[in-house]
Biopython code that builds the backbone (N, CA, C, O; Angstrom):
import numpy as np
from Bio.PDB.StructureBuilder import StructureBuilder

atoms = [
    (1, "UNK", "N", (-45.785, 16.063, -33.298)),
    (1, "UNK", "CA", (-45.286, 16.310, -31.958)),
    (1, "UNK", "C", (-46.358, 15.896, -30.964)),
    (1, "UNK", "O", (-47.518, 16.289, -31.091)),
    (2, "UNK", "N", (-45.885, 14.931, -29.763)),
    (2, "UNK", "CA", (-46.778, 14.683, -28.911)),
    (2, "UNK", "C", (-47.313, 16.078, -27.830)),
    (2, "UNK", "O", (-46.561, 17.001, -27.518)),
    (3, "UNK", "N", (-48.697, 15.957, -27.404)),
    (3, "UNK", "CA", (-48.937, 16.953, -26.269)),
    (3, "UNK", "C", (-48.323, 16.764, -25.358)),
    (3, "UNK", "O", (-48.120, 15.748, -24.692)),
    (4, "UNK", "N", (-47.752, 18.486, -25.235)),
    (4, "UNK", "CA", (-47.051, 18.735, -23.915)),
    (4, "UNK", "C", (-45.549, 19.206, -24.354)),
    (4, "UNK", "O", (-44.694, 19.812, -23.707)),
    (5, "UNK", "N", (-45.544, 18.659, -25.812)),
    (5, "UNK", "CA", (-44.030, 18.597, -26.521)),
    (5, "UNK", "C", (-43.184, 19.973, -25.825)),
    (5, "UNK", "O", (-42.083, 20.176, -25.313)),
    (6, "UNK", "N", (-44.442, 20.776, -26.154)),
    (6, "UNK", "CA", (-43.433, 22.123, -26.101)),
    (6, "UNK", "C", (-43.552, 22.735, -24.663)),
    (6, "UNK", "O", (-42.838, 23.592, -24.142)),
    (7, "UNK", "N", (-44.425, 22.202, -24.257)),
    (7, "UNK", "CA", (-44.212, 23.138, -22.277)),
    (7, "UNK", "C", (-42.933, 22.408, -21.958)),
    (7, "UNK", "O", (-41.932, 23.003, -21.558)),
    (8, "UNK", "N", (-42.988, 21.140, -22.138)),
    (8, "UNK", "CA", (-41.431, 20.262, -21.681)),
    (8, "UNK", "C", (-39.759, 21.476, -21.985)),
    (8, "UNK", "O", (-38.940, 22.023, -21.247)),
    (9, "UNK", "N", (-39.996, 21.385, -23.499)),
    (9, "UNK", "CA", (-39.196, 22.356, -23.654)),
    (9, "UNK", "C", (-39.204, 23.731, -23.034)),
    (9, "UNK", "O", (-38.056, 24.046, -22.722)),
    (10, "UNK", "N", (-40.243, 24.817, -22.697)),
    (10, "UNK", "CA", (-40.306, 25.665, -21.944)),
    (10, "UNK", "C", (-39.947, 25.306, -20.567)),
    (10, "UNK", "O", (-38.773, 25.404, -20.210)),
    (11, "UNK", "N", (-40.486, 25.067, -20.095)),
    (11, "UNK", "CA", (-39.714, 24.601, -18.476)),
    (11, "UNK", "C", (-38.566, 24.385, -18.483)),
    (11, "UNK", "O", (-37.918, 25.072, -17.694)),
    (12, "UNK", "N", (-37.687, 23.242, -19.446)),
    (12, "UNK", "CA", (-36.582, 23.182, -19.565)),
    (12, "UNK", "C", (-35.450, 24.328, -19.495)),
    (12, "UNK", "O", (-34.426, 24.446, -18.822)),
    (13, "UNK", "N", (-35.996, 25.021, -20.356)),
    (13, "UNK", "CA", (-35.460, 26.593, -20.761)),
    (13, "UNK", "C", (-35.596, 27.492, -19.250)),
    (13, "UNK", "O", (-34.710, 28.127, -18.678)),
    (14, "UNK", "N", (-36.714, 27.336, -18.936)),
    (14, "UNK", "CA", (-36.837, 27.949, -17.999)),
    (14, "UNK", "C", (-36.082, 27.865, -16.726)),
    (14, "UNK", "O", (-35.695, 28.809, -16.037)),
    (15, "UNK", "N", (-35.966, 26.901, -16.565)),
    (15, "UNK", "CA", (-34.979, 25.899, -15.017)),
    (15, "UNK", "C", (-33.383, 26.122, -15.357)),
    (15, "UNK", "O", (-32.513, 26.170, -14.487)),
    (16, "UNK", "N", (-33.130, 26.259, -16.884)),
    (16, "UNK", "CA", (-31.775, 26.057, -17.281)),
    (16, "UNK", "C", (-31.335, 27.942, -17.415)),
    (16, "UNK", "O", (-30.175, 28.326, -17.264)),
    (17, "UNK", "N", (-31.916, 28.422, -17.565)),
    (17, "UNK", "CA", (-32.112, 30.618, -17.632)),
    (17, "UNK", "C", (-32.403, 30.738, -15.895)),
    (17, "UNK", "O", (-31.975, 31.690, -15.242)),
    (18, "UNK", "N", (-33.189, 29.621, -15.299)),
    (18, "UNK", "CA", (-33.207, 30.038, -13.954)),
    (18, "UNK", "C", (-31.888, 29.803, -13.488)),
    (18, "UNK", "O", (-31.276, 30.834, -13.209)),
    (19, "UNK", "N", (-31.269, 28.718, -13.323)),
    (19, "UNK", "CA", (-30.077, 28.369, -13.146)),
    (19, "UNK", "C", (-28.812, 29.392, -13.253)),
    (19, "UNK", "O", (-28.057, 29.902, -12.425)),
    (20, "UNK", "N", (-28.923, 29.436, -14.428)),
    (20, "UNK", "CA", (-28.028, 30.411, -14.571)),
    (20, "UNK", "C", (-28.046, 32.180, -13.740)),
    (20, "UNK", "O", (-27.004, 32.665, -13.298)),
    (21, "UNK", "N", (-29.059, 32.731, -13.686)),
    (21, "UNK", "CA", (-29.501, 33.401, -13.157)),
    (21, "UNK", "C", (-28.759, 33.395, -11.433)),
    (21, "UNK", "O", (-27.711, 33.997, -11.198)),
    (22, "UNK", "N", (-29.586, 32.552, -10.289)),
    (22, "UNK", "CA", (-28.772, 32.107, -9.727)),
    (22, "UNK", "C", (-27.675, 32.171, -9.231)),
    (22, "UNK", "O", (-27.251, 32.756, -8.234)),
    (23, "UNK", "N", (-27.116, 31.394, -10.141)),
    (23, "UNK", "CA", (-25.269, 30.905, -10.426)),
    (23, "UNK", "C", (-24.789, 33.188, -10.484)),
    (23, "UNK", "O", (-23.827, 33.794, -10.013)),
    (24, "UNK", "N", (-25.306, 33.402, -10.817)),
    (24, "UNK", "CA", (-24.499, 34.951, -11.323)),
    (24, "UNK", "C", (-25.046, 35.837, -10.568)),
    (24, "UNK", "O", (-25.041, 37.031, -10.865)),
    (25, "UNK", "N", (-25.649, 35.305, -9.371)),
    (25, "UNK", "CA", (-26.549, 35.933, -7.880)),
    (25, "UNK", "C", (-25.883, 36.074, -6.961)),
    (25, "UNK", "O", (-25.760, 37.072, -6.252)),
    (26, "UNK", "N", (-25.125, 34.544, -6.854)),
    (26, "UNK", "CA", (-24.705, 33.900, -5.787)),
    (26, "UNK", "C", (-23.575, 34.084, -5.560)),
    (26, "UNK", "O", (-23.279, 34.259, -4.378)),
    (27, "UNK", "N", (-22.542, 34.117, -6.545)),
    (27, "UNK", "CA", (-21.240, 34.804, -7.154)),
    (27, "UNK", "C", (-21.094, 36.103, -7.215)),
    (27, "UNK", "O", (-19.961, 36.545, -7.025)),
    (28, "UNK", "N", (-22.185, 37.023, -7.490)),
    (28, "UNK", "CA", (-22.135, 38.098, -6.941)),
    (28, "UNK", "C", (-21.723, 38.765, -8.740)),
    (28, "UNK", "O", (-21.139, 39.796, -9.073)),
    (29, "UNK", "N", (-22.281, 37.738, -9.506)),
    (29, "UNK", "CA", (-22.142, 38.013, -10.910)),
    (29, "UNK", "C", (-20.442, 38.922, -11.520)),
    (29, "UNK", "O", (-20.240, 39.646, -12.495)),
    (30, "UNK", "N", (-19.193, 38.269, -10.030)),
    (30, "UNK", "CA", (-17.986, 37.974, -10.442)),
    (30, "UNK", "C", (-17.458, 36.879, -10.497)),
    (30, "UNK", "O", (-17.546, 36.073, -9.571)),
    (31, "UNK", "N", (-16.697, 36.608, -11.789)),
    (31, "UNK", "CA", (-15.730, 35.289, -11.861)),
    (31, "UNK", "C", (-15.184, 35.396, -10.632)),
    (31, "UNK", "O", (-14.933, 36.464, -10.075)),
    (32, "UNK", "N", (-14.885, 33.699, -9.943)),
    (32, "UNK", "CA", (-14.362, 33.149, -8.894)),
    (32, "UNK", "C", (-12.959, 33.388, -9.159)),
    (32, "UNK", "O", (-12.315, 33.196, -10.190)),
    (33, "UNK", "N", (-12.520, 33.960, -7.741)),
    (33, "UNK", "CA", (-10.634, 34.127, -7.613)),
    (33, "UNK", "C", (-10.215, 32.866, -7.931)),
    (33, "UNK", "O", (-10.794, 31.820, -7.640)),
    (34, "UNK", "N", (-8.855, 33.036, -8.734)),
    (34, "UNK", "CA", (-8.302, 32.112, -8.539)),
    (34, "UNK", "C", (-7.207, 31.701, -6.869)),
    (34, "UNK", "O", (-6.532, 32.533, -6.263)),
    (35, "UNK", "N", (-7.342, 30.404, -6.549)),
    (35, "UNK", "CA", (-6.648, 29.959, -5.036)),
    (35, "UNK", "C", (-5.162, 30.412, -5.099)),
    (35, "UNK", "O", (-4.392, 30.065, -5.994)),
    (36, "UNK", "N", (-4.818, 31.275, -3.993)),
    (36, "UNK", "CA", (-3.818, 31.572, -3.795)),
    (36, "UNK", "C", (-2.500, 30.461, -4.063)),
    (36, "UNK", "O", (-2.648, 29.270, -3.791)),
    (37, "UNK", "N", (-1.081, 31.049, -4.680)),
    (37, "UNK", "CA", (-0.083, 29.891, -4.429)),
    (37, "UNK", "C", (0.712, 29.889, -3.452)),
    (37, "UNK", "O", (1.163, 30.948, -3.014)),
    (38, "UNK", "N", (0.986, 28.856, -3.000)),
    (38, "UNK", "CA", (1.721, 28.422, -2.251)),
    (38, "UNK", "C", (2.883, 28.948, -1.823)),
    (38, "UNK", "O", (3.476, 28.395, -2.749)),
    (39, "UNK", "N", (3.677, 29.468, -1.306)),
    (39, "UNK", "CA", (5.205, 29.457, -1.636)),
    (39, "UNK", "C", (5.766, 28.602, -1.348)),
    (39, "UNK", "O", (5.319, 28.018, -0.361)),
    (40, "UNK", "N", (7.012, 28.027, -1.980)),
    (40, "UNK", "CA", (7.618, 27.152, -1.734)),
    (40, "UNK", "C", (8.682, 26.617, -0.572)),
    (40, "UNK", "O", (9.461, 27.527, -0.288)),
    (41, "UNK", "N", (8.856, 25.784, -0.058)),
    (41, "UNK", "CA", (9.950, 25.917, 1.017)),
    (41, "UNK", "C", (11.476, 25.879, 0.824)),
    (41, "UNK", "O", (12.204, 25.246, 0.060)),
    (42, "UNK", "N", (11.681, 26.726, 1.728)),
    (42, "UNK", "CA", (13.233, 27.196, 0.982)),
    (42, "UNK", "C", (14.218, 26.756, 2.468)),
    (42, "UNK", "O", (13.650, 26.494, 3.528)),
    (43, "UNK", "N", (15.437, 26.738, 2.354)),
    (43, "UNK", "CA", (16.098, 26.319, 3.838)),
    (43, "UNK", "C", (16.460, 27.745, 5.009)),
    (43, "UNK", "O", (17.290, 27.963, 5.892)),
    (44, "UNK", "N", (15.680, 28.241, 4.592)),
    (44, "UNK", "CA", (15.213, 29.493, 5.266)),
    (44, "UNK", "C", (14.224, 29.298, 6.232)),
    (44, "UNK", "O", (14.242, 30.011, 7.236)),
    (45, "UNK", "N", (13.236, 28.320, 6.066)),
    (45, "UNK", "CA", (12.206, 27.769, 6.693)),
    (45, "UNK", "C", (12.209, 27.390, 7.921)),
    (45, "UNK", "O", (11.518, 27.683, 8.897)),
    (46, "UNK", "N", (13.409, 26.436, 7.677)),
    (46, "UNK", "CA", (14.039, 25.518, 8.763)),
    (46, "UNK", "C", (14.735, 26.068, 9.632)),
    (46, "UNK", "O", (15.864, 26.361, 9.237)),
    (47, "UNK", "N", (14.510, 26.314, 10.631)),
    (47, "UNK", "CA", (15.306, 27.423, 11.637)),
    (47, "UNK", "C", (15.774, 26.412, 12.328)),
    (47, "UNK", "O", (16.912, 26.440, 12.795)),
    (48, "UNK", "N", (14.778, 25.169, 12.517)),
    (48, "UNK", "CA", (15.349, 24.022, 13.818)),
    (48, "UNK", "C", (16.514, 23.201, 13.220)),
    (48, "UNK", "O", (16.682, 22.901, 12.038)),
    (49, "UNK", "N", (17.483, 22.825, 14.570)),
    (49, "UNK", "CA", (19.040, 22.446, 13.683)),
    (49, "UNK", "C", (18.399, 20.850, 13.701)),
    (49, "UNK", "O", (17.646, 20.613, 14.645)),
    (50, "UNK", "N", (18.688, 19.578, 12.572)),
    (50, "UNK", "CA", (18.792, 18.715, 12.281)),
    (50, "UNK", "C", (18.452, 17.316, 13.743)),
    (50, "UNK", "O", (19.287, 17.335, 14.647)),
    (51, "UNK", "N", (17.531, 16.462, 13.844)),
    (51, "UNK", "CA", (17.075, 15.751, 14.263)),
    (51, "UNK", "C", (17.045, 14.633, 14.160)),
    (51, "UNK", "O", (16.162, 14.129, 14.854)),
    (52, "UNK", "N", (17.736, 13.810, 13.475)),
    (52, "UNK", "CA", (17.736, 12.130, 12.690)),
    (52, "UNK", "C", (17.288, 11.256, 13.805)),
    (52, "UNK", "O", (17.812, 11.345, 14.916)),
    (53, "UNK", "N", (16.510, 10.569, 13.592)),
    (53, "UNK", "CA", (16.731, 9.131, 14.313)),
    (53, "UNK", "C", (17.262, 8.632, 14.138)),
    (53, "UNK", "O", (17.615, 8.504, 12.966)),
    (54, "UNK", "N", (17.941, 7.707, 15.393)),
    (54, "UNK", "CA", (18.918, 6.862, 15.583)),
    (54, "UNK", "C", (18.175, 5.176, 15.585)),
    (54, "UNK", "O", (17.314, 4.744, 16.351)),
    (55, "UNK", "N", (18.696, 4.650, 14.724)),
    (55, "UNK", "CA", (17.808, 2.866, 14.629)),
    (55, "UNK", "C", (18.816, 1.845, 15.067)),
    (55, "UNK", "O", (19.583, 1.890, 14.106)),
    (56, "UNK", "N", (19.175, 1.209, 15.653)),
    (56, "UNK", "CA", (19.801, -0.111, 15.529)),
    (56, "UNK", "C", (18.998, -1.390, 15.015)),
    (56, "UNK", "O", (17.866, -1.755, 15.330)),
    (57, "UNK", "N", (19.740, -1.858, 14.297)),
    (57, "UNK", "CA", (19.308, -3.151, 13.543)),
    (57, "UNK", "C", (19.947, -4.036, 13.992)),
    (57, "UNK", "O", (21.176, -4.102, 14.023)),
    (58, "UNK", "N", (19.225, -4.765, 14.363)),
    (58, "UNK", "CA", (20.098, -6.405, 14.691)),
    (58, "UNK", "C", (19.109, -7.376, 13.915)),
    (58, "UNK", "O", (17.914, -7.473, 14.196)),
    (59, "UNK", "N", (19.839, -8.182, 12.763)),
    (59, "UNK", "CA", (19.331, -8.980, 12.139)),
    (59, "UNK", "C", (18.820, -10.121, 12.585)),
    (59, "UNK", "O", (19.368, -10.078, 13.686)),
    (60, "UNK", "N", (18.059, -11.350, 12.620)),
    (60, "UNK", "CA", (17.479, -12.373, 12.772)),
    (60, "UNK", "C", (17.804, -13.206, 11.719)),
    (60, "UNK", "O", (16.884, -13.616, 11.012)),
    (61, "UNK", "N", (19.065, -13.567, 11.459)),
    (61, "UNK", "CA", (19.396, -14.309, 10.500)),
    (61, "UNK", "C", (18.657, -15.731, 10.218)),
    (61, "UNK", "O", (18.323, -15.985, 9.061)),
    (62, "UNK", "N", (18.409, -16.620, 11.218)),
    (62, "UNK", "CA", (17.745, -17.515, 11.291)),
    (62, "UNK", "C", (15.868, -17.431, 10.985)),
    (62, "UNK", "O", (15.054, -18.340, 10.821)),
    (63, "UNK", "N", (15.674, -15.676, 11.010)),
    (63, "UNK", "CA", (14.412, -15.972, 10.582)),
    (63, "UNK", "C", (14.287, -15.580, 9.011)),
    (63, "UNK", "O", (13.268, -15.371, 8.353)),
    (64, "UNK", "N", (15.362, -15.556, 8.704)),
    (64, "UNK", "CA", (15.221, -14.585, 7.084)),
    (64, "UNK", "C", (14.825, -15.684, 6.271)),
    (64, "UNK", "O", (14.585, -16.829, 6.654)),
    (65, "UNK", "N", (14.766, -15.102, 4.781)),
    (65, "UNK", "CA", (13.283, -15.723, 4.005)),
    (65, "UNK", "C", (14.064, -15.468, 2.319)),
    (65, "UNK", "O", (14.819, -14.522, 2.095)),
    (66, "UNK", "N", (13.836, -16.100, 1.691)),
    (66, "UNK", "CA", (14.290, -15.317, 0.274)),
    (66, "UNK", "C", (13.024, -16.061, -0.049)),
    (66, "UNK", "O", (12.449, -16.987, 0.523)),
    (67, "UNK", "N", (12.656, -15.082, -1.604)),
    (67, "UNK", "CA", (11.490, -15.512, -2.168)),
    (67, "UNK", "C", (11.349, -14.667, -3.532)),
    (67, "UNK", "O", (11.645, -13.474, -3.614)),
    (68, "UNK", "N", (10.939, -15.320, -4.414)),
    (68, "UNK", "CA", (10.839, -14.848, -6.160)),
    (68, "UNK", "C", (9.696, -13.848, -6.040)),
    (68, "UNK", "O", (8.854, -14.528, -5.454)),
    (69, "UNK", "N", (9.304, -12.984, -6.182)),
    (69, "UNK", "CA", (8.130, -12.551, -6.443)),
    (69, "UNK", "C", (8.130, -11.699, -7.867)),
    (69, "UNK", "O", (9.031, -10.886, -8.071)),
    (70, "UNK", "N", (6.776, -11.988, -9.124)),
    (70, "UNK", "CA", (6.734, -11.860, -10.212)),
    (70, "UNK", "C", (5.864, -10.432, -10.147)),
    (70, "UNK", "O", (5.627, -9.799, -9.118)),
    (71, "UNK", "N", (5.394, -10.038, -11.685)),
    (71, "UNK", "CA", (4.833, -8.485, -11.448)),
    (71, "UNK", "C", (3.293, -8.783, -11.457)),
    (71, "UNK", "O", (2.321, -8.042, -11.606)),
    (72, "UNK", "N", (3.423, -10.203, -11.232)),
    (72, "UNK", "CA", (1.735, -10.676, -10.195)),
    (72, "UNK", "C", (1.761, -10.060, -9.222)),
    (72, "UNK", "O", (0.872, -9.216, -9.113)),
    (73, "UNK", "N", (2.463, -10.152, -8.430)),
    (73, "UNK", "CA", (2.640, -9.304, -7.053)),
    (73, "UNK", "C", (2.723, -10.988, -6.297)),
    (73, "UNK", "O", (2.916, -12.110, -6.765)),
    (74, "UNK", "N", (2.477, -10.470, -4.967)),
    (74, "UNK", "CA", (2.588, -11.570, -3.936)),
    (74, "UNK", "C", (3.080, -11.527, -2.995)),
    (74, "UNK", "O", (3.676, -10.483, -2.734)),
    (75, "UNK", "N", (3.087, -12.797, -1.859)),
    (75, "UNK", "CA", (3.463, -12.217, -0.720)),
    (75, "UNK", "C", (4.849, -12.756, 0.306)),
    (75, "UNK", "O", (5.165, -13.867, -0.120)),
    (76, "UNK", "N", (5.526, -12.463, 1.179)),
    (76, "UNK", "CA", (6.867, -12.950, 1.657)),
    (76, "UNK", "C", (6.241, -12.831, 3.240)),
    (76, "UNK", "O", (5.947, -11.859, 3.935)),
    (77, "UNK", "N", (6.192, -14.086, 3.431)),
    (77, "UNK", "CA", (5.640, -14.022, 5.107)),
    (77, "UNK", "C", (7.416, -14.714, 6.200)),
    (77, "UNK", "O", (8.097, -15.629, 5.736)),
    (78, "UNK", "N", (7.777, -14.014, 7.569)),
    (78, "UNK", "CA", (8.777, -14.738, 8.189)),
    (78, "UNK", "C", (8.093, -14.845, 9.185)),
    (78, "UNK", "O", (6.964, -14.366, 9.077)),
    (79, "UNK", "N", (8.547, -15.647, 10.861)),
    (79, "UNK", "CA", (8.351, -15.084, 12.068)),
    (79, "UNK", "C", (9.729, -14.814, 12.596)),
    (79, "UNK", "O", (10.738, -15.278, 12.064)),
    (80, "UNK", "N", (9.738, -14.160, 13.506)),
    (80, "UNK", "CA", (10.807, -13.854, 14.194)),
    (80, "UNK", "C", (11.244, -15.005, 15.349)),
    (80, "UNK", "O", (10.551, -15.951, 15.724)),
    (81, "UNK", "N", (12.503, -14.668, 15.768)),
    (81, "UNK", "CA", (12.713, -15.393, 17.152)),
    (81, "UNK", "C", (11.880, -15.138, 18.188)),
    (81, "UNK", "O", (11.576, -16.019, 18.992)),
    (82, "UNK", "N", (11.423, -13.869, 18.267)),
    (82, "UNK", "CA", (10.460, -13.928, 19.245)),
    (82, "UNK", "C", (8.753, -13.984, 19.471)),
    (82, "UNK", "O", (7.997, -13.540, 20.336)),
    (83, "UNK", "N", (8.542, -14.912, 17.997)),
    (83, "UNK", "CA", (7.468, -14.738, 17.952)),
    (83, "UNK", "C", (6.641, -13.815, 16.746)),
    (83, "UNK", "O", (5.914, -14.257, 15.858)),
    (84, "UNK", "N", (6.912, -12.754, 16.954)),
    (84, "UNK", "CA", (6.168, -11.631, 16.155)),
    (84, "UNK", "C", (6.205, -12.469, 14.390)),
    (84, "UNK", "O", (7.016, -13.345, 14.086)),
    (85, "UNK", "N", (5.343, -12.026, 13.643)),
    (85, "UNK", "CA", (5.013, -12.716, 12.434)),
    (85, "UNK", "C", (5.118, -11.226, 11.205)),
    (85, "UNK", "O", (4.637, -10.129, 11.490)),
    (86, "UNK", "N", (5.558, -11.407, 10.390)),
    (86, "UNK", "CA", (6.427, -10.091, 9.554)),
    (86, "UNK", "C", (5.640, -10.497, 8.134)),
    (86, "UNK", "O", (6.173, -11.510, 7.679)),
    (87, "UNK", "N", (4.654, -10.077, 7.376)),
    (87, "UNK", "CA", (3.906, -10.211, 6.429)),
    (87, "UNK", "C", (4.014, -9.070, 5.284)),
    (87, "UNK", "O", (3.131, -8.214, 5.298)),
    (88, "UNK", "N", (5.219, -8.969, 4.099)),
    (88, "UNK", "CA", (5.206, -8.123, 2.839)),
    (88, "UNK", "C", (4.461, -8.806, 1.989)),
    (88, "UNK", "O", (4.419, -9.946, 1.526)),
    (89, "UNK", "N", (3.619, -7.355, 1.869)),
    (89, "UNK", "CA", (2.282, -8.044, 0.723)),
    (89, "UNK", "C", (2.552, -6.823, -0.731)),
    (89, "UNK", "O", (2.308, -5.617, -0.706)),
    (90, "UNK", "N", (3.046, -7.529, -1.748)),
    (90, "UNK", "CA", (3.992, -6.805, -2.790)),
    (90, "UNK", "C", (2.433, -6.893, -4.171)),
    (90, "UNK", "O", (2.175, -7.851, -4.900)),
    (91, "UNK", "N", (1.758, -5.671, -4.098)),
    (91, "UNK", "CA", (0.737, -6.034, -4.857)),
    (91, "UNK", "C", (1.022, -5.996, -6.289)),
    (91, "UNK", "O", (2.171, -5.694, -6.611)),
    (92, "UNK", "N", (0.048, -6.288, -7.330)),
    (92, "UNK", "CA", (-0.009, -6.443, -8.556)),
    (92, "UNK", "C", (0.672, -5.043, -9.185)),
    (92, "UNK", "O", (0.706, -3.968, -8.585)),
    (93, "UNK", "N", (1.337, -5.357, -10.856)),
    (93, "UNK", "CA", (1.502, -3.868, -10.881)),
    (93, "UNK", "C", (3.315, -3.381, -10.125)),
    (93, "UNK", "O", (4.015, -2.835, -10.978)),
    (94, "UNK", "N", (3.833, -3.502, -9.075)),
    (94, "UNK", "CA", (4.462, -3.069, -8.091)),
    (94, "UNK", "C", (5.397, -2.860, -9.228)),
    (94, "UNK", "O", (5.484, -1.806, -9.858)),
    (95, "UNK", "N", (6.253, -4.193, -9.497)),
    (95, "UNK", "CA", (7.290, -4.507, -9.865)),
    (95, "UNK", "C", (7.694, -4.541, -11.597)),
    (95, "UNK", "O", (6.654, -4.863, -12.173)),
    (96, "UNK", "N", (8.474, -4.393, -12.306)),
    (96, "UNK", "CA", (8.592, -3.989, -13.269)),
    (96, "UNK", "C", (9.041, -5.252, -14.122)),
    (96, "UNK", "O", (9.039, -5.462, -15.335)),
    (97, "UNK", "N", (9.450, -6.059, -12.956)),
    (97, "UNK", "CA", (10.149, -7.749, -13.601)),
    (97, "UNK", "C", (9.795, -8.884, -12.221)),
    (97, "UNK", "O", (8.995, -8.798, -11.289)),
    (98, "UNK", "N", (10.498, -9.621, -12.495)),
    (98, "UNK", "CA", (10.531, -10.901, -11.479)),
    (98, "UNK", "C", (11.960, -10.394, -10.723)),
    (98, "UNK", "O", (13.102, -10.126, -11.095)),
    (99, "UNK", "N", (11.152, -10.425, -9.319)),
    (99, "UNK", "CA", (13.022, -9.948, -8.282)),
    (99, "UNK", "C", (12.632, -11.086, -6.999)),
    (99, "UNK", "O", (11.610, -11.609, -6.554)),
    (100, "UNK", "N", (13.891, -11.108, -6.756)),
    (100, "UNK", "CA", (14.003, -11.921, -5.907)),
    (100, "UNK", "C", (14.353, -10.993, -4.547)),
    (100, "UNK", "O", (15.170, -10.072, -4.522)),
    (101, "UNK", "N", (13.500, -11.481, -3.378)),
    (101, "UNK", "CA", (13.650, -10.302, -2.217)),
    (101, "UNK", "C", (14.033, -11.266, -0.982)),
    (101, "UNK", "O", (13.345, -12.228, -0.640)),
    (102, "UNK", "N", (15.019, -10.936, -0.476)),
    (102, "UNK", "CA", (15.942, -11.330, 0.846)),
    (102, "UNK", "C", (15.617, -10.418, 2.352)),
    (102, "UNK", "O", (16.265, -10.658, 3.371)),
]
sb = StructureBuilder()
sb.init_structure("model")
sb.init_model(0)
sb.init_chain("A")
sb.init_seg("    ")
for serial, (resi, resn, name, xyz) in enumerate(atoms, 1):
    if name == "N":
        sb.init_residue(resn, " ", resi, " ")
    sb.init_atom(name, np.array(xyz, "f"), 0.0, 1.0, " ", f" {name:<3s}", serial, name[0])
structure = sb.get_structure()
């Protein structure tokens, strides 16, 4: 055994019994509560009556796009009539097959 072999190990012991020590100080030498649960939401909750947004869609037929995308992933870029530029970026992984998106 090299010198020193065994103070290494004492200290060790020592820092690792201090530690612990500590730990059962600080805690107040009781196991930590477990975090309260949640309750769940029920329609009891909801007192406020129903809110939907309203969307209108008006299509841009002339800017629409079809395009293959594989379970490489990839991307479907259009612009609009007015400009604005519309970028689906369909990453790796996503897709389960090759689909074709309109």
């Amino acid at each position: 055994m090299r010198a020193g072999g065994n103070a290494t190990y004492v200290i060790a012991l020592s820092l690792t019994l201090t530690g612990l020590v500590l730990s059962k100080l600080t805690a107040g030498g009781q196991q930590p509560k477990p975090a309260p649960s949640i309750p769940r939401p029920t329609a009891a909750w909801m007192t406020a009556p129903p809110n939907p947004l309203k969307i209108d869609l008006n299509l841009d037929q002339g800017s629409s796009v079809t395009e293959t995308v594989s379970t490489r992933g990839g991307e479907i870029t259009t612009n609009a009539s007015d400009g604005t530029r519309f970028i689906l970026t369909i990453p790796k992984g996503a897709l389960a097959q090759t689909a074709e998106s309109r």
